[in-house]
N, C-alpha and C positions, 0 to 999 in steps of 0.2 A: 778356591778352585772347585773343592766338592760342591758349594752351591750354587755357582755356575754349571758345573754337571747337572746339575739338580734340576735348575732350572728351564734348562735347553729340553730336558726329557720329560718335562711337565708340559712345553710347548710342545713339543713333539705329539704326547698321547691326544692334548686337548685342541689341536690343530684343526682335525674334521669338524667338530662340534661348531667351532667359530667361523671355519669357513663358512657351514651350514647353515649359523645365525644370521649372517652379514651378506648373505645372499640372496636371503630374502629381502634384503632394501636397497641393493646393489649388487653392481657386477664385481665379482672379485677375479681380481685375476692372477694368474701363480705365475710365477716365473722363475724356473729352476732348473739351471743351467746343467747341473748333473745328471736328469735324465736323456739330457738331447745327444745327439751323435757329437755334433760339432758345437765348441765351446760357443756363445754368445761372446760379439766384443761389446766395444762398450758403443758402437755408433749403432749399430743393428737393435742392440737393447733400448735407445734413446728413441728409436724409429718406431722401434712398437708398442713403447709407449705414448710417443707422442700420438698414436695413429688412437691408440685405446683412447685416448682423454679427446682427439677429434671429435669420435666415433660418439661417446659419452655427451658430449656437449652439441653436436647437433640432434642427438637425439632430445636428450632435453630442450633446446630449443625449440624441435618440431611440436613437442607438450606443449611446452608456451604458447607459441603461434595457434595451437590447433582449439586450446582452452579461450585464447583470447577471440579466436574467431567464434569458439559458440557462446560466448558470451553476450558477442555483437549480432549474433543471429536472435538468441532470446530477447535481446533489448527490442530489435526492428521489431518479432515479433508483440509482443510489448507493446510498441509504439501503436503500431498497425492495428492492435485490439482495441486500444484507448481509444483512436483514432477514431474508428468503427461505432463504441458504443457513443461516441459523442455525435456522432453524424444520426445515428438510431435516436436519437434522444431529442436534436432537433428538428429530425422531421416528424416527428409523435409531437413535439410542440406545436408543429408550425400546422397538424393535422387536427389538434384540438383547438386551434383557432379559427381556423378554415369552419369545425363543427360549433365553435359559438359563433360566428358569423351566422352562421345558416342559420344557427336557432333562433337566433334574436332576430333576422330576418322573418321568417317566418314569425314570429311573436308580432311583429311588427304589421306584415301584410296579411294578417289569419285573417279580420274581418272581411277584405277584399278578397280572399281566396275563397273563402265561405260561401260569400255572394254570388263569386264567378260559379261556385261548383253548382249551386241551386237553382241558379238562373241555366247551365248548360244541362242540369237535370228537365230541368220545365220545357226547353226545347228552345228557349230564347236564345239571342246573342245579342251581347253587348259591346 
């Protein structure tokens, strides 16, 4: 019986401390029917806790839902960049062939361009 006393009074002093530890990872919640005016029964008790573990669990939920929605926002984004730089990438290809086109054209037509430009210097037409 004394370590039962014993006990209770060691709960007792170290009670704040734990509240305070367990608070910071959660809600804690006290329920003690000796400071209230009117006794708690037991259906009123059942009601507010049931309400508390609601309250707890849609909250959580909305975590869920809120983490899994910016997940799916970073991924679009994500997607939307890849997207981007691969679209950037083939029209810089499709621009560097456009530019060996032209260059090998020109390689191609220089002697005839030559001749047009000196012939339009001289005052001729061809």
């Amino acid at each position: 019986m004394e370590q039962l006393q014993h006990r209770i009074t060691q709960f007792q002093e170290s009670y704040p401390r734990i509240e305070k530890f367990y608070s910071q990872y959660s809600k804690v919640v006290t329920v003690d029917e000796t400071i209230s005016d009117s006794l708690l029964d037991e259906e009123q008790l059942y009601y507010e806790l049931s309400r508390a573990i609601e309250t707890h669990v849609d909250e959580e939920q909305a975590k869920i839902r809120q983490e899994e929605e910016e997940k799916q926002r970073e991924e679009n984004e994500r997607l939307a960049k890849e997207q981007e730089e691969q679209e950037a990438k083939r029209q810089a290809e499709e621009e560097a062939a456009r530019a060996q086109e032209a260059a090998e054209a020109v390689k191609k037509n220089s002697p005839q361009i030559l001749l047009s430009l000196f012939l339009f210097r001289l005052g001729c037409c061809c």
